[in-house]
N, C-alpha and C positions, 0 to 999 in steps of 0.2 A: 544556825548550823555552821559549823565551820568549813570553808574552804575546802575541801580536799588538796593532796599534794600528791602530786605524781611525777617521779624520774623518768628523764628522758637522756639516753645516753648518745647525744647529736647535738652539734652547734645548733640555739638558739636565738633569734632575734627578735625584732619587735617587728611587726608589719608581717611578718613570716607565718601560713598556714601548712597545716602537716596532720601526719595521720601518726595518732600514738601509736607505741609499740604495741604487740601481740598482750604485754603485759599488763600494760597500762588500758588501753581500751577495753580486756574483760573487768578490769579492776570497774571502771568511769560505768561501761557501759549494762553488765550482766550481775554484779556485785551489787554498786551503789546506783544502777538505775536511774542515770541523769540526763537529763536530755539537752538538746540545742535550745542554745539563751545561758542555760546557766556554767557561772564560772569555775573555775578551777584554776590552782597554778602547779608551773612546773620548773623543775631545777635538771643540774646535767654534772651539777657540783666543780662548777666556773665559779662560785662565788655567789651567784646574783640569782634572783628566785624573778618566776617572770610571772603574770597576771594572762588569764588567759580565757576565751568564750568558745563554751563549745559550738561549732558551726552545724555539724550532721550529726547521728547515730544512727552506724547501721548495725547488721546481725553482728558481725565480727571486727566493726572498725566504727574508731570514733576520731572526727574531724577537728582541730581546733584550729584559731587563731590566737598569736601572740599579738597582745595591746600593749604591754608597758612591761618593763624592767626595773628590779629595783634591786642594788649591792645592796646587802646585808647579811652580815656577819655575827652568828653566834657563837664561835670558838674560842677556846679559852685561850688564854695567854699560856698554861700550861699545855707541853705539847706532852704525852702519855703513849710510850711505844711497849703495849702488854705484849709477852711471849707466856702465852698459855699453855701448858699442859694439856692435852688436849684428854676430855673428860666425857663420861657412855652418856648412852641417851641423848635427851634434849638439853643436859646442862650445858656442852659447850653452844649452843646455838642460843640460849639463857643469859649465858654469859656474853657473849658476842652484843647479841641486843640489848643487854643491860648500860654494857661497859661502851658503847656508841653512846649513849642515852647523855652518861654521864661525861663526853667529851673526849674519849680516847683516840688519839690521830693514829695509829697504826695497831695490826693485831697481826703476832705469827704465831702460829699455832705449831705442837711443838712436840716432840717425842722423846719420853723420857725411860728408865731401867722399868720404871713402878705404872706406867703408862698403862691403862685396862683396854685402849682403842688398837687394832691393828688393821692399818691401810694399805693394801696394794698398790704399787707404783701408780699402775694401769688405773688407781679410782682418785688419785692427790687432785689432780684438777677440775675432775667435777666435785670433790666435796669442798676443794674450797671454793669454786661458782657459788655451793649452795651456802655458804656461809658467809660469800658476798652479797650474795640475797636477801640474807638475814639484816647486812649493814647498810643497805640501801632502805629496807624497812624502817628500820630505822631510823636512819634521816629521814624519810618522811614525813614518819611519827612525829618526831622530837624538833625538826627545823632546822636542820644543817644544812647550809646548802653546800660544806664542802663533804666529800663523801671519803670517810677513812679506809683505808684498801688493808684487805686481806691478805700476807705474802702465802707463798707455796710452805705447807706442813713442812720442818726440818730436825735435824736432830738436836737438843739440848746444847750439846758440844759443840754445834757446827754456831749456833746463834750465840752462845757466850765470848766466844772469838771474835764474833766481831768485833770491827772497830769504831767505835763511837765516842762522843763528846758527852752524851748523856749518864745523868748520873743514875748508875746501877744501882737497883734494890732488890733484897729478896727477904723474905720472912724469914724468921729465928725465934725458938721462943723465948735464946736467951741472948738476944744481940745488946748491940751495943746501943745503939740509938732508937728512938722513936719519932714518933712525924713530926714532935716538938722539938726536938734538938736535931735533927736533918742539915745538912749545910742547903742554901737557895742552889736550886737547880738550876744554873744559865742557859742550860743548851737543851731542856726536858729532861724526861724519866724514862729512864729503860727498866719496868718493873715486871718481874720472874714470880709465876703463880707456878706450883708445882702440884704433882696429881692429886686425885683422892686419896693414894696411899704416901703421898709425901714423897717427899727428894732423898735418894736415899746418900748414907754419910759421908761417900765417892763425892757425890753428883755434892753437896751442900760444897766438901771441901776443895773441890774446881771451880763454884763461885767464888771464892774468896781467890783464890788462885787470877780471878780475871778482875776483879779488882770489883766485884759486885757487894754493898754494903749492907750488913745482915742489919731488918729493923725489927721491932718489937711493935704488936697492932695492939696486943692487950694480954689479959691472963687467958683467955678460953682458945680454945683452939676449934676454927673455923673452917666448914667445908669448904674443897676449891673456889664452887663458885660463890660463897658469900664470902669469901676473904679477898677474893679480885675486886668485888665491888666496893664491900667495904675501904680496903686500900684505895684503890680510884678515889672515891668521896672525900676521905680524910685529905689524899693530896689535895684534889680541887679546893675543898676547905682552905687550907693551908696554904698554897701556892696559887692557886688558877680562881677559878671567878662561882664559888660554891659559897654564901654568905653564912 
């Protein structure tokens, strides 16, 4: 059986006993049913994954002790800052946990003309908690113990202005480049997924305007969220650590 892995958002040490979170203890305790003796580890996304014995289980709380530390790092050398479109349903939370999966250091979720989602000021911060939820899942899952953060939902225009080092991308179906002919990205990728109904010819010709470089992924044309992923993959292929 493998390990379980459970985030803990608290400085960690070795020798250090503690009560998991609200989160974490229904996960260890009411979930996967495990008792005192056996192990689990836990991360806080410091870098380093810790080894750890559970001590007690009660009704609502479960006890551990930290035994050993160990840095390790599964991050790519490619750093991948996605601004998603943000898309109905479970596809952005799909997408969110895919694109962790696959290595992405940043995600801002993002509001476009063609955008199908509308958020109330009053709702931006709990839906991105819960979309940081989603990213914590993930690393989990997958073994990151660094954890990619969520920024606050923004407008398209407000996120193209910014100022970055990173080399801009956005899909075209008639760009100029492809993931074979890309210049190396020194600084990472700032790479632009637009909605299910597409970027409309404003919004395409204000990327270019910020200096964002239109690429070509192939002849079909792909749902949001399988063109995030796919793009992601093809980079890590191509630049980051996907063999």
């Amino acid at each position: 059986m493998r390990i379980p892995r459970i985030y803990e958002p608290m400085p960690l040490g070795v020798g250090q006993t503690l009560a998991l979170s609200e989160d974490g203890a229904n996960h260890i305790g009411r979930v996967l049913r495990m008792q005192a003796g056996q192990a689990l580890e836990l991360f806080n996304g410091d870098g380093q994954q810790y080894q750890a014995l559970i001590t007690h289980v009660g009704k609502k709380s479960v006890e551990v002790n930290i035994e050993s530390a160990q840095t390790l790092s599964v991050e790519s050398p490619l750093a991948i800052h996605l601004g998603q479109v943000i898309s109905r349903g479970d596809k952005m939370d799909f997408t969110i946990q895919k694109s962790v999966e696959l290595g992405v250091t940043c995600i801002t979720p993002l509001f476009s003309e063609r955008c199908g989602v509308k958020l109330p000021a009053d709702r931006l911060e709990k839906k991105r908690e819960q979309w940081q939820k989603v990213v914590i899942s993930a690393c989990e899952q997958c073994g990151r113990n660094t954890v990619p953060m969520v920024r606050m939902p923004m407008e398209l225009d407000d996120w193209l202005a910014e100022q970055t080092l990173e080399l801009k991308l956005n899909l075209h179906p008639r760009a100029e480049y492809s993931i074979s002919t890309l210049p190396v990205p020194e600084h990472g990728v700032r790479l632009l997924i637009g909605p299910e109904g597409g970027l409309s010819s404003d919004e395409i010709a204000r990327t270019v305007t910020h200096d964002f470089k239109e690429m070509l992924l192939g002849p079909r044309v792909l749902r949001t969220e399988t063109a995030a992923l796919t793009v992601i993959t093809a980079l890590q292929c191509r630049f980051g650590d996907l063999a």
